[in-house]
N, CA and C of each residue as an Amber inpcrd file, in Angstrom:
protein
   489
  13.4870000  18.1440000   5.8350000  13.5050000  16.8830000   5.1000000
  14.4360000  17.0190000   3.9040000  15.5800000  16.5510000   3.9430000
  16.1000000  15.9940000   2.5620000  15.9950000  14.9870000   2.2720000
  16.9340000  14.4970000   1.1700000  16.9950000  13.7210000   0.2160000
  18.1480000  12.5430000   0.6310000  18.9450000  13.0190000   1.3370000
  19.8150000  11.9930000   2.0350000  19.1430000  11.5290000   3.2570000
  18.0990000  12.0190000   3.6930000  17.6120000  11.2660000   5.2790000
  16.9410000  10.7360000   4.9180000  16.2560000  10.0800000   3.7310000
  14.8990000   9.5560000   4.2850000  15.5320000   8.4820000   3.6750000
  14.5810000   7.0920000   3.8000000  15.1780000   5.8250000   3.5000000
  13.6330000   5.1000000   3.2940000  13.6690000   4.0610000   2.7800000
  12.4430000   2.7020000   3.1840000  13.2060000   1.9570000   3.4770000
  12.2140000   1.3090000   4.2890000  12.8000000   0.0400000   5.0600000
  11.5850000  -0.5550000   5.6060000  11.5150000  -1.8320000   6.0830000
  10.7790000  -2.2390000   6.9080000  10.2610000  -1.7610000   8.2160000
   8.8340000  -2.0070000   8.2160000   8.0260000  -1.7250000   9.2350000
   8.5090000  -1.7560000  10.7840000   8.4800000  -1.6910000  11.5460000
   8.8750000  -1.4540000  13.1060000   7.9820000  -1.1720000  14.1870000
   7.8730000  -2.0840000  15.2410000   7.1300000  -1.9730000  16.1080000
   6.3560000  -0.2520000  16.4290000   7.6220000   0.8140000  16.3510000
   7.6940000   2.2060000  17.5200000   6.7600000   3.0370000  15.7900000
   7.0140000   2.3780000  14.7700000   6.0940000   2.9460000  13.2530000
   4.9500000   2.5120000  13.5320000   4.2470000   2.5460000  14.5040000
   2.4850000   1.8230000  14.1180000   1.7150000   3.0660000  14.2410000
   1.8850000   4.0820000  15.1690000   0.9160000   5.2800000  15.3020000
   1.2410000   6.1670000  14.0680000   2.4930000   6.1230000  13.6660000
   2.5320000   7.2300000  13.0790000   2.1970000   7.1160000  11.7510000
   2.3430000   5.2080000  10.9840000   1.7450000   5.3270000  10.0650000
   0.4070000   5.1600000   9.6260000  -0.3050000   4.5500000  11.1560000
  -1.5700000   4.6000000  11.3510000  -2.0120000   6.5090000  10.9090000
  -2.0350000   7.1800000  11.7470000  -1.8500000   8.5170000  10.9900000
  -1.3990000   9.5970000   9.7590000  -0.9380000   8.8210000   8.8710000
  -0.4900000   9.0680000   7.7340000  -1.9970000   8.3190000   6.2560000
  -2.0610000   7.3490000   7.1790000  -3.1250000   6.2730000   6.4020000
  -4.3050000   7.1320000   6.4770000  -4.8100000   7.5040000   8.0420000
  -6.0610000   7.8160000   8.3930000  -6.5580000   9.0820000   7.8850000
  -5.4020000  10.3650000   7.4780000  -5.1790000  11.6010000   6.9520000
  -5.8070000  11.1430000   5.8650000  -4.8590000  10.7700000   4.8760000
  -5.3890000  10.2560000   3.1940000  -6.5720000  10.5010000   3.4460000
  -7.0760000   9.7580000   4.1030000  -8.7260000   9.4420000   3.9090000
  -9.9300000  10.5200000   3.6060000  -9.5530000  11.4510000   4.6160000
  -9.6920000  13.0210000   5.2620000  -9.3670000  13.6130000   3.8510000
  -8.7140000  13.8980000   3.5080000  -7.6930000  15.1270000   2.5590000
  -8.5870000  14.5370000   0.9190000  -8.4990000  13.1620000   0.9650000
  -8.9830000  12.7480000  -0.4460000 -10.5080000  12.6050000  -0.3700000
 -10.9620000  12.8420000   1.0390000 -12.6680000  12.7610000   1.1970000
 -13.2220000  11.0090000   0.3650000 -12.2210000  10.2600000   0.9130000
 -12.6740000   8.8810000   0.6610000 -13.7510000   8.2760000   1.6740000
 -14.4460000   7.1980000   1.1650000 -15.1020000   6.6080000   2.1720000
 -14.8450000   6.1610000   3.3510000 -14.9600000   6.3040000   4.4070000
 -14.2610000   5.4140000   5.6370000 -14.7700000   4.4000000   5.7540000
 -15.8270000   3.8530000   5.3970000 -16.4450000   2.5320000   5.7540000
 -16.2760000   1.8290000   4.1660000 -15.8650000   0.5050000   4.7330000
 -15.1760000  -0.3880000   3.5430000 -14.5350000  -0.2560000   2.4820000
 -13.4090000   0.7370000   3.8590000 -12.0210000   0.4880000   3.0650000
 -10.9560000   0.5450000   4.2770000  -9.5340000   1.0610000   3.8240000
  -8.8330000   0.3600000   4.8490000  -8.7810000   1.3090000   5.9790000
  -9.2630000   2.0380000   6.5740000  -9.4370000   3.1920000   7.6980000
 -10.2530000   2.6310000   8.3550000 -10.9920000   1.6080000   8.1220000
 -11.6430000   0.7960000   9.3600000 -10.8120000  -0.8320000   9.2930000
 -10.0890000  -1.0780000   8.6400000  -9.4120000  -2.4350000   9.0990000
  -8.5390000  -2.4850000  10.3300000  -8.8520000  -3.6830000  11.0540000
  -8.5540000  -4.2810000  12.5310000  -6.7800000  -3.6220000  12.6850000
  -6.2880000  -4.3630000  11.1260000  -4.7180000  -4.0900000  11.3920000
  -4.4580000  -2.7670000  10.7830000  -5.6360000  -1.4700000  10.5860000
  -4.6600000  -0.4800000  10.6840000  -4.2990000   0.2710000  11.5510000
  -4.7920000   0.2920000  12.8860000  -3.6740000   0.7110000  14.1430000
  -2.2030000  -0.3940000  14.8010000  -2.5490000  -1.0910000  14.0170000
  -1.4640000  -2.4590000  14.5410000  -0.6580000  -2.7130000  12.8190000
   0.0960000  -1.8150000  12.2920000   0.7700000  -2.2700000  11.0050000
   1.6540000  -2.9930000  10.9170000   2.6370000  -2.7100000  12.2130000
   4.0230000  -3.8540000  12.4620000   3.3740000  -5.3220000  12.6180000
   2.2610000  -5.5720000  13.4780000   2.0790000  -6.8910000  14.3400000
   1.1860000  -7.4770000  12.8880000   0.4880000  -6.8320000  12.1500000
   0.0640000  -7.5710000  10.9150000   0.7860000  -7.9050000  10.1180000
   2.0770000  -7.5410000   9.9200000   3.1680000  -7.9000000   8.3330000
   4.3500000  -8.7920000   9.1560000   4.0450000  -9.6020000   9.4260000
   5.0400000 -10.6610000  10.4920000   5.2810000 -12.0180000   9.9290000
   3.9790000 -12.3970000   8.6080000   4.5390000 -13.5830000   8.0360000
   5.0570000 -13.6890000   7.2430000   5.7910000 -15.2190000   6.5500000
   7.1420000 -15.6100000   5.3040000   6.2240000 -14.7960000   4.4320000
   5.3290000 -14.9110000   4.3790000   4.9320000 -14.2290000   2.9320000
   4.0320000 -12.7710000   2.7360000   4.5700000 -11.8770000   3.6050000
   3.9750000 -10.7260000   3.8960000   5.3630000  -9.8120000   4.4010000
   5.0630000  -8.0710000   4.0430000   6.2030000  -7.6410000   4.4200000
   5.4360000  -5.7990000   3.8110000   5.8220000  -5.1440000   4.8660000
   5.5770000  -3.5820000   5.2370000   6.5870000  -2.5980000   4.6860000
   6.9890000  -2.0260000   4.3110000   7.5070000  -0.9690000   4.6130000
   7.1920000   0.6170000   4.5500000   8.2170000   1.2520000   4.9550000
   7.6400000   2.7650000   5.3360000   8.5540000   3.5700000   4.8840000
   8.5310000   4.8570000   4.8510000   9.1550000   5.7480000   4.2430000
   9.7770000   6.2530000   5.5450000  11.0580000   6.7400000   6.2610000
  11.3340000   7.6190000   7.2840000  12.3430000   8.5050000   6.7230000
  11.8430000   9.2970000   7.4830000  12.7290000  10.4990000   7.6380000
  13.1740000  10.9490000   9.0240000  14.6420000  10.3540000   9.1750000
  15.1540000  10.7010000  10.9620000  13.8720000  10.2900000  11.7420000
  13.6610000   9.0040000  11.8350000  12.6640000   8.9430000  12.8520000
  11.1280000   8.6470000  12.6440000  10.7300000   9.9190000  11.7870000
   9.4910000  10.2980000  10.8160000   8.8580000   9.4020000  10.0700000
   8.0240000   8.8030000  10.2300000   7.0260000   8.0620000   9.0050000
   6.5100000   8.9880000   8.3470000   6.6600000   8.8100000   6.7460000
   6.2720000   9.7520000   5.9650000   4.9900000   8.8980000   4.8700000
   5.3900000   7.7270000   5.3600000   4.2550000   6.8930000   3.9980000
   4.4080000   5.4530000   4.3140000   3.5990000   4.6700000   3.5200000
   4.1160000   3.2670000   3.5580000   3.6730000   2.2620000   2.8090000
   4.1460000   1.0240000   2.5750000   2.9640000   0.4590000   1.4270000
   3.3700000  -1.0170000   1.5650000   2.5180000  -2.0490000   1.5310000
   2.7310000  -3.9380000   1.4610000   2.1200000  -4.5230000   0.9780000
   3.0270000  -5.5570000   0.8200000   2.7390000  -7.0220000  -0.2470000
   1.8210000  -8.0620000   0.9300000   1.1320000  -8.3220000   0.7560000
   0.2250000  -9.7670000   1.4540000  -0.6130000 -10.7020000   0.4080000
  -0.6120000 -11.9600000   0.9790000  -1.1420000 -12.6980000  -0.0470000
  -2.7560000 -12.0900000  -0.1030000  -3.2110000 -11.9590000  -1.2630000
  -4.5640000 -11.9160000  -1.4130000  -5.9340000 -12.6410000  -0.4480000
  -6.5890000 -11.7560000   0.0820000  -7.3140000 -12.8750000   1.0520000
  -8.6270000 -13.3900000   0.2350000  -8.6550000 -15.0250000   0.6790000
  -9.4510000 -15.7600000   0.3900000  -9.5090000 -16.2910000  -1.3540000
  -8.5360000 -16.3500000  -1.8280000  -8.3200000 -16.3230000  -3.7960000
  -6.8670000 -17.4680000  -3.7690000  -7.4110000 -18.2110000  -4.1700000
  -6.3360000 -19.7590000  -4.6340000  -5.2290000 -18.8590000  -5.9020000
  -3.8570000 -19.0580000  -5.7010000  -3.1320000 -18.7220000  -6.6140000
  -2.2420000 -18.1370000  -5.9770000  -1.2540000 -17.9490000  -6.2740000
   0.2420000 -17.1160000  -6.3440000  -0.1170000 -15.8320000  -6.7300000
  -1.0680000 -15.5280000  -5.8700000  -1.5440000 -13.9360000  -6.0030000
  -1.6240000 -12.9990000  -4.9720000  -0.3660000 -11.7990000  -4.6810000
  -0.2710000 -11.1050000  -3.7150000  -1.2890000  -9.7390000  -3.9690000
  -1.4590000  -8.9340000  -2.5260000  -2.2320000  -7.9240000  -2.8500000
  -1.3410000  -6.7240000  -2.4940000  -1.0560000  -5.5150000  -3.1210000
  -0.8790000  -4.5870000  -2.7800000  -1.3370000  -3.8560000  -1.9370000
  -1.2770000  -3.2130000  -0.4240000  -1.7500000  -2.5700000   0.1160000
  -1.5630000  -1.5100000   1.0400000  -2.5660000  -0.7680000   1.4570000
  -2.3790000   0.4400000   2.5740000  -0.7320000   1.3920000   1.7350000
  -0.7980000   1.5720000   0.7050000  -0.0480000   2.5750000   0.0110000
  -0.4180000   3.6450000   0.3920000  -0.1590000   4.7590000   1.2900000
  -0.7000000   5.9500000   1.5810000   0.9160000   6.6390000   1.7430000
   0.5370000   8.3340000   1.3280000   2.1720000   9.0810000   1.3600000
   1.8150000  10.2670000   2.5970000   2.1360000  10.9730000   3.3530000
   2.1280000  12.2570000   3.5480000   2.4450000  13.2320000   2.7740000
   1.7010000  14.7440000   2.7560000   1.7050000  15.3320000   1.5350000
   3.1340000  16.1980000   1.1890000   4.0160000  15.6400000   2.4660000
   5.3750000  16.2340000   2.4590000   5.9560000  15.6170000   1.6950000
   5.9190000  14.2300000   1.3790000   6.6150000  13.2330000   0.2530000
   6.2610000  13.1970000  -1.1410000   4.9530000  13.3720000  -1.3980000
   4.7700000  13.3720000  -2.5050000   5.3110000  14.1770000  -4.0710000
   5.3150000  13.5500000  -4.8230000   5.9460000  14.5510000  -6.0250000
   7.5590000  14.5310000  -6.1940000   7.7930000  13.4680000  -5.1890000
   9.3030000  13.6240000  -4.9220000   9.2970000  12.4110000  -5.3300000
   9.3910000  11.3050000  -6.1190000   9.7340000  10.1450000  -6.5830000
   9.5260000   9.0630000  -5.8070000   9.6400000   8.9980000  -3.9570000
   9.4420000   8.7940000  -3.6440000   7.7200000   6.8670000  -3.6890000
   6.8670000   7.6940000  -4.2340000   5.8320000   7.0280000  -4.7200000
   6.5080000   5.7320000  -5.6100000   7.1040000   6.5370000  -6.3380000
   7.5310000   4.8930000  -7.3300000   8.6410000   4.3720000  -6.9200000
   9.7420000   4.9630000  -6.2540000  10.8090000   3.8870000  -5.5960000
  10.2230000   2.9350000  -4.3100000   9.0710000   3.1980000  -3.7380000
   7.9980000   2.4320000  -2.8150000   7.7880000   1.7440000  -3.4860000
   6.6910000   1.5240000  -4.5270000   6.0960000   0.6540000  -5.5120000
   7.2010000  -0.4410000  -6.0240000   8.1740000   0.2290000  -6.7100000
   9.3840000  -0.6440000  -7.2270000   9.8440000  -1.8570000  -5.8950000
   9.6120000  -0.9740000  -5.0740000  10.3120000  -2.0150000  -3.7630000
   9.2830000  -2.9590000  -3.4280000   7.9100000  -2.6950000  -3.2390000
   7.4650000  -3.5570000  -3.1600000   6.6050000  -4.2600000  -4.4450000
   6.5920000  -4.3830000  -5.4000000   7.0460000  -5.2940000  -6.2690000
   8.1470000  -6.0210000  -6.5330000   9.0450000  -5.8270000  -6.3400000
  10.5050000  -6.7410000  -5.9380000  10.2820000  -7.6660000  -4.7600000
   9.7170000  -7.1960000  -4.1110000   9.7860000  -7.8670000  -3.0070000
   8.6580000  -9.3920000  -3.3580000   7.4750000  -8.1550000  -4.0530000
   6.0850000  -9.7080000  -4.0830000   6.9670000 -10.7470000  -4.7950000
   7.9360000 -10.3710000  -5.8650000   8.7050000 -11.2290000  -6.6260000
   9.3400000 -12.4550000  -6.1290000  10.1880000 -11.9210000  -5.1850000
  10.9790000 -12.3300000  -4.7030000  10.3960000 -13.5750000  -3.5280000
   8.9380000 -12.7740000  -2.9410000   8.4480000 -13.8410000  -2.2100000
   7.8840000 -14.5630000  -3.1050000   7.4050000 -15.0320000  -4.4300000
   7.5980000 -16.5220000  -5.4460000   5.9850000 -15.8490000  -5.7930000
   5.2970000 -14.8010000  -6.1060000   4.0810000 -14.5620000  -6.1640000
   4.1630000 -14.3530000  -7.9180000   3.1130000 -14.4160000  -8.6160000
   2.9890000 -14.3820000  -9.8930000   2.4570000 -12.8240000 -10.5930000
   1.3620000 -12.7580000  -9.4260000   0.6490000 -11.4200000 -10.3890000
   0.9370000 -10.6070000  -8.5650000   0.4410000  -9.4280000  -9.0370000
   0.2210000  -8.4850000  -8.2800000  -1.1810000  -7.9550000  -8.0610000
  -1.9040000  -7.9830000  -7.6970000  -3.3790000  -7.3230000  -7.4350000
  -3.2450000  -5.6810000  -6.4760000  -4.4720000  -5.0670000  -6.5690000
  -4.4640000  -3.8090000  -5.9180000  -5.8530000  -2.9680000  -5.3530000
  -6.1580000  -2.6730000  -4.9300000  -7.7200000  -2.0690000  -4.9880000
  -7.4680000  -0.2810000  -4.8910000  -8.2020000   0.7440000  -5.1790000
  -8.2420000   2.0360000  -4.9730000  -8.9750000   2.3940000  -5.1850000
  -8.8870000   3.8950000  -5.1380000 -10.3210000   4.5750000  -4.5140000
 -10.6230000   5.9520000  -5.9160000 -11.1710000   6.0770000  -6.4450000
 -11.3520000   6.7090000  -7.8930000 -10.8970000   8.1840000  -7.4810000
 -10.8940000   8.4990000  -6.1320000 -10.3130000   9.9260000  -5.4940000
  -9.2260000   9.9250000  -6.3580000  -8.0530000   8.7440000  -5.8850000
  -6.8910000   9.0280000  -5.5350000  -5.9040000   8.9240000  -7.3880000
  -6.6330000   9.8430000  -7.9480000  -5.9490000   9.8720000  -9.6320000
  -4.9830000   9.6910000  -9.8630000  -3.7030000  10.2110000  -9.1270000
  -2.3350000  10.3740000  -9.5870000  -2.1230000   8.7480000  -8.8650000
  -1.9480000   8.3850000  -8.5580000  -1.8140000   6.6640000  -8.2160000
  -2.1100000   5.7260000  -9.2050000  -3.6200000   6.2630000  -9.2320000
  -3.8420000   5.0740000 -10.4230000  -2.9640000   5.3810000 -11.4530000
  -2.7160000   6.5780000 -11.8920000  -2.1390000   6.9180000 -13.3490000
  -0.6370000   6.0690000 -13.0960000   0.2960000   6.0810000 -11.6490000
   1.2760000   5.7690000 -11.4340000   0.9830000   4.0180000 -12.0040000
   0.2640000   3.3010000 -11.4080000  -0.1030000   2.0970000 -11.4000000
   0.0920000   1.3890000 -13.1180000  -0.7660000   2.3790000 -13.5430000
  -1.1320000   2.1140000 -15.2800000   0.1990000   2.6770000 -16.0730000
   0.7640000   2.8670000 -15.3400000   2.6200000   3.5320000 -15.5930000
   3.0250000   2.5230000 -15.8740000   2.9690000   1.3560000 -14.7180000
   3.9250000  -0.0300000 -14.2490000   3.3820000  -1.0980000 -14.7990000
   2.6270000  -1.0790000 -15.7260000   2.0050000  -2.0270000 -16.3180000
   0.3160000  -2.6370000 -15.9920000  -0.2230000  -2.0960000 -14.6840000
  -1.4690000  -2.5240000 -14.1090000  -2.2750000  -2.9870000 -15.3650000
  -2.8400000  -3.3620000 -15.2090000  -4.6730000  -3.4480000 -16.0630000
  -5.8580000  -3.4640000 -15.2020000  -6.8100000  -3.1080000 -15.7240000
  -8.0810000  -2.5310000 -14.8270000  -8.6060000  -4.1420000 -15.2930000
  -9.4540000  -4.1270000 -14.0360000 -10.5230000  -5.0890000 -14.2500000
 -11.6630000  -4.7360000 -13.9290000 -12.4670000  -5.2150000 -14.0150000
 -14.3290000  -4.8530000 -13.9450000 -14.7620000  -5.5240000 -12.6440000
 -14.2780000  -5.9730000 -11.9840000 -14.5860000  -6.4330000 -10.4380000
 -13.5960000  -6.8630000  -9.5360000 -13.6070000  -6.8270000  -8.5260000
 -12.8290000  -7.2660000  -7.1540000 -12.4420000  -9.0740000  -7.3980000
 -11.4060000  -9.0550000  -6.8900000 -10.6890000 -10.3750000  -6.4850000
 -10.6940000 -10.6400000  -5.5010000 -10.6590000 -12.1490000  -4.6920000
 -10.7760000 -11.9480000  -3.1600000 -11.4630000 -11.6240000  -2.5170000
 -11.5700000 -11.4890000  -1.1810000 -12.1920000 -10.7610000  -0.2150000
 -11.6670000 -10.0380000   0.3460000 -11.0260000  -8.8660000   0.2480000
 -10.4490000  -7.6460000   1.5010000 -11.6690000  -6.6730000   1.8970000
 -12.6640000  -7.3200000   1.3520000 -13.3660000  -6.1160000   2.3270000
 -13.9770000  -4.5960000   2.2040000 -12.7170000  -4.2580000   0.9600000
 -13.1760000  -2.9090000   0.8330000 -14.0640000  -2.4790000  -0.5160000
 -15.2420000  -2.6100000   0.0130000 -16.3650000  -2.4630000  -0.8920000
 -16.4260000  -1.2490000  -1.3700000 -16.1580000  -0.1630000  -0.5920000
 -16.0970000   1.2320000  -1.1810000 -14.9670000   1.2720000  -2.4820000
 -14.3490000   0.7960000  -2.6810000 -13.3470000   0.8020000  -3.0410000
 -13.7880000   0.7250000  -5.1060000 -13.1680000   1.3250000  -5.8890000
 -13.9670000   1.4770000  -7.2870000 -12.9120000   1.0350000  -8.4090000
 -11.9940000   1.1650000  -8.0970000 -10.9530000   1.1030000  -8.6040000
 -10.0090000  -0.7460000  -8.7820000 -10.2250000  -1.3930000  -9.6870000
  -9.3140000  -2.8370000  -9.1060000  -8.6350000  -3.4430000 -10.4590000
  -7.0880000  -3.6380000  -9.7640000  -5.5690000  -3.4460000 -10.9900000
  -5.3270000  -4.7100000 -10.4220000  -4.3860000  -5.2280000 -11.7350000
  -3.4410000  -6.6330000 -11.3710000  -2.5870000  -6.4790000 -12.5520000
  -1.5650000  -7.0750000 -12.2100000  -0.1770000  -7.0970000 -13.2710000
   0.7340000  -7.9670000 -12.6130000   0.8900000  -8.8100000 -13.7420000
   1.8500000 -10.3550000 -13.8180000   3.0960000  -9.7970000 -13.6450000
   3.9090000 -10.5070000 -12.3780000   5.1550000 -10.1760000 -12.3720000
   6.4360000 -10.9990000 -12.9750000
């Protein structure tokens, strides 16, 4: 792996197992909950066929081929407003520490931008420290309860920041 091969880009049909497996690891390695959070959602063996609408969009980290990570913008489910959610941000532990993490983030915040969204929302898991700290880097603020409905009740952690 260098530094000239890897790229982000958008999601791709032949990327669904492998970042399905990159997601499902995290889970494992950080000893997160599996039940209500995203390791049991419908679209995480199907990542391409879920990020298909105007206002939704995937991408992944590759390396020659390789899914190494990945992370997307979707509108917030079930919450009135110009409010996107950050999600399924997961890295392999080959990427990490390499900058990687925040040129992802940067991209997809540009992107929620760009699709006409106002704030940014996020949910995480109190495991995953160096994230949040990244998050509270970029401006996040913590809030004291969940927005929406995604579902993931395990989940302890919940950020939003006006774009």
């Amino acid at each position: 792996m260098s530094k000239e091969t890897i790229v982000i880009r958008e999601i791709e049909p032949q990327d669904n197992a492998q970042i399905e497996q990159v997601i499902r690891a995290c889970f494992h390695e950080f000893k997160i909950p599996l039940t209500g959070t995203a390791y049991e959602d419908e679209e995480t063996p199907k990542m391409y066929e879920s990020y298909q609408n105007d206002n939704d969009v995937y991408f992944v980290i590759d390396d020659k081929g390789q899914v190494l990570g990945g992370a997307g913008i979707k509108p917030l489910r079930d919450f009135n407003g110009r409010i996107c959610e950050l999600q399924k941000m997961y890295f392999s532990p080959n990427v990490r520490g390499k900058g990687l993490g925040k040129k992802m983030f940067e991209t997809c915040l540009k992107a929620a931008k760009d699709l006409g969204y106002e704030q940014c929302y996020l949910e995480s898991a109190l495991q995953l420290k160096a994230a949040i700290h990244i998050y509270e880097r970029y401006g996040f603020n913590h809030l004291k309860s969940a927005l929406g409905n995604t579902g993931h009740y395990s989940c302890g952690v919940w950020m939003i920041k006006d774009l």
